[in-house]
Structure formats: C-alpha cells, structure tokens
N, C-alpha and C positions, 0 to 999 in steps of 0.2 A: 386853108390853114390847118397846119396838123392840129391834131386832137377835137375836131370838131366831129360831134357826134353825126351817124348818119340817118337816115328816115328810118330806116329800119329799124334802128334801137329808139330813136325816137317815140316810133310806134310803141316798142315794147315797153319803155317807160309809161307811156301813156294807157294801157295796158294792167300794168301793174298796180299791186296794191300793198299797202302798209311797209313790212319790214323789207318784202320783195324789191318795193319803190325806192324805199332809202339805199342800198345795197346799189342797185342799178343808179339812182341818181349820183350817192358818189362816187362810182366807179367811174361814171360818165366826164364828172366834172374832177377829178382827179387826171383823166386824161386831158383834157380843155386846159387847167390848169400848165400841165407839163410842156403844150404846144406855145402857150402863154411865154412860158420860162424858155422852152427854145426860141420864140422870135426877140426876146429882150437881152438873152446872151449874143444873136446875133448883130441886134444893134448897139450893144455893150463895144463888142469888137471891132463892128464897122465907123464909129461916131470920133469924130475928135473933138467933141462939144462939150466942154465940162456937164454941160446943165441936161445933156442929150445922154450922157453914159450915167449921169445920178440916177435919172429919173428911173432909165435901165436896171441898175441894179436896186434902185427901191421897188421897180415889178416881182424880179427877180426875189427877191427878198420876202415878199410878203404871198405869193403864190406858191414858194417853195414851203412857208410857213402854214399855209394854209391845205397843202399836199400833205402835211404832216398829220394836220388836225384832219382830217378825212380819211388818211389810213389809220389812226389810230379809234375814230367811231367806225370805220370797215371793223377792225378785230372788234369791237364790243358786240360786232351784231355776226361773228364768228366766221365775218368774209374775208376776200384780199382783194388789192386792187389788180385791176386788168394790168395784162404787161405794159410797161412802160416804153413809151418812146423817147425817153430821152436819153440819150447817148452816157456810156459810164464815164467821169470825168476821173 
C-alpha cells in the first residue's frame, strides 16, 4: 500500500525521542494518510454502489482533514511534511 512506512523509518521512529518523535511520527502518518486517500479516490472511481462511493468519500474526507491537522502541528514544531504522494488534482 502506498504510504506505508518502512522498517527503516520504523526503526528510526523508534529510535527517536520527544519533539524528534512527533515530527517523524507525523510526517509518517501524514503519508499513510495520503496512501489512504489515494486507495478511497480509487474506489471512489471504480464503485457503482451508492453506499460503496459514500463510504469513499467519507475516508476521503476525514483523512484529508486529518492531513490538514498534522501539517499544521508539523509548522508549530517548525517542520514540513515529507513530499507527498499524491498526485496534484
């Protein structure tokens, strides 16, 4: 799955301490997130199921929200998120 972290930043999370740890966990999960939001735009597109494209864009919705709230604690602790993978719409 895109955005899933790998052992090696794993490691380095685990590793890490204090403001180091936050910075690195949401950079982490800001990308998780994004991989999130591209497999729900996917079944956004592919589904002809009323209840299958809701559900879609309620992922879609609440993980792009929640992308929001994590680059915006990113700037308080005066970082940015890692490049993004998801495609400019």
């Amino acid at each position: 799955m895109p955005g899933m972290a790998s052992t090696q930043e794993l490691t380095q999370l685990k590793q890490a301490q204090g403001q180091q740890a936050e910075v690195l966990f949401l950079q982490l999960m800001i990308r998780h997130h994004e991989g999130g939001v591209q497999m729900a735009e996917g079944l956004r597109q592919l589904s002809t199921r009323s209840e299958v494209v809701g559900m879609a864009q309620k992922i879609i919705d609440g993980q792009t929200g929640e992308i929001k709230l994590m680059t915006d604690l990113l700037g308080k602790r005066g970082a940015q998120p890692l490049p993004s993978i998801l495609k400019p719409q």
